[in-house]
C-alpha positions as CSV (number, residue, x, y, z in Angstrom):
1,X,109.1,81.3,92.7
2,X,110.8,83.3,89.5
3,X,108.9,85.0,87.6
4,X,108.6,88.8,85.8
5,X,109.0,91.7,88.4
6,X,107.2,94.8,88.7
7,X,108.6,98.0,89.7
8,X,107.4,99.2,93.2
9,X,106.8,102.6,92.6
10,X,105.6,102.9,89.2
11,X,103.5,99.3,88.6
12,X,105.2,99.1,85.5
13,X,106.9,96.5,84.3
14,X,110.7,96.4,86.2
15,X,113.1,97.2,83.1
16,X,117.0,96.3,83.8
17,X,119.5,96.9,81.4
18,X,116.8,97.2,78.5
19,X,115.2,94.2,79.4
20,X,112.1,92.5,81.6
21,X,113.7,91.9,84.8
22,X,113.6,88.1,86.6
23,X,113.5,87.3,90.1
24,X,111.6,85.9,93.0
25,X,108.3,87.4,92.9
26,X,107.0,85.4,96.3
27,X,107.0,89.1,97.5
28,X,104.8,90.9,95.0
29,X,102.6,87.8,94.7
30,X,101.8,87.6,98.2
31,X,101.2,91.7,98.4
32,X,98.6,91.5,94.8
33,X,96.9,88.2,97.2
34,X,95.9,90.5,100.0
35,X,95.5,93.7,98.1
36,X,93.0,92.8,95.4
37,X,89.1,92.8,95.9
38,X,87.3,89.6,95.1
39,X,86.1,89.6,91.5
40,X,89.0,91.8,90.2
41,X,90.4,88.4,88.4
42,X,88.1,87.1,86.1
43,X,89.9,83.4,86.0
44,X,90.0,83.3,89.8
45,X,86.8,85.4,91.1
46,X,86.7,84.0,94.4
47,X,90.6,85.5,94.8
48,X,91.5,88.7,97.2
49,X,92.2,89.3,100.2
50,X,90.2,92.7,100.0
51,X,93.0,94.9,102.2
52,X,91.2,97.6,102.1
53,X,88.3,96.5,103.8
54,X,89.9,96.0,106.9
55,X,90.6,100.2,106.9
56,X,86.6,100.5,107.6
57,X,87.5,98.8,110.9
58,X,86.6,95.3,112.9
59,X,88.5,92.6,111.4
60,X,86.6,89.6,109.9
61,X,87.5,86.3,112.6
62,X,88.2,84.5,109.6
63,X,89.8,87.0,107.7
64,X,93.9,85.6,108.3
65,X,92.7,81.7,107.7
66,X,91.3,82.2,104.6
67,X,94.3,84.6,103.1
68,X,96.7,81.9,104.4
69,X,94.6,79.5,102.6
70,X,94.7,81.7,98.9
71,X,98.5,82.2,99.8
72,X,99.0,78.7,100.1
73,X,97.5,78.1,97.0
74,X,99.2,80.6,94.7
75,X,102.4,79.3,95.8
76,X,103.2,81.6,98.8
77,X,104.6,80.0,101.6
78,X,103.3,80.8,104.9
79,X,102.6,79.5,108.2
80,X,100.5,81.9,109.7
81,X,98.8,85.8,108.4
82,X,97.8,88.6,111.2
83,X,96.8,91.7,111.7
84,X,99.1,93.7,114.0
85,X,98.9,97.6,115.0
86,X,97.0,97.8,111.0
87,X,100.0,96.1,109.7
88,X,99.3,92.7,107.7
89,X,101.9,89.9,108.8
90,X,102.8,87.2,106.8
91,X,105.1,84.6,109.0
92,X,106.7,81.5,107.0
């Protein structure tokens, strides 16, 4: 999926050349999916994958089923989310 980039480091807005940058943004959509709390989006409230939860320490049984399931529906193509060594996995 296209859409406007966002500069890794900064959170910014990616400028090129003076201008908004476009490109595939499957990458940052997928990372603001699992990152984000529930509640932070207003229109979706029921949205996030709530990352940093998982820090605290047993993950939920649930927990990669139901961010495949908000992937899936904001576009993301995947087949299959896990947690591995406190790495999140997304496999297509």
């Amino acid at each position: 999926m296209k859409g406007i980039l966002i500069d890794e480091a900064s959170g910014d807005l990616l400028i090129e050349r003076g201008r908004i940058a476009i490109g595939d943004t499957e990458g940052q959509t997928a990372e603001a999916v699992v990152r984000t709390m529930r509640g932070e989006l207003k229109e979706h409230p029921m949205l996030g994958g709530e990352a940093a939860k998982l820090e605290g320490g047993a993950v939920p049984v649930m927990w990669p089923a139901e961010v495949r399931q908000m992937l899936r529906g904001c576009g993301v193509e995947c087949e299959r989310v896990r947690l591995d060594n406190g790495e999140i996995l997304i496999e297509r």
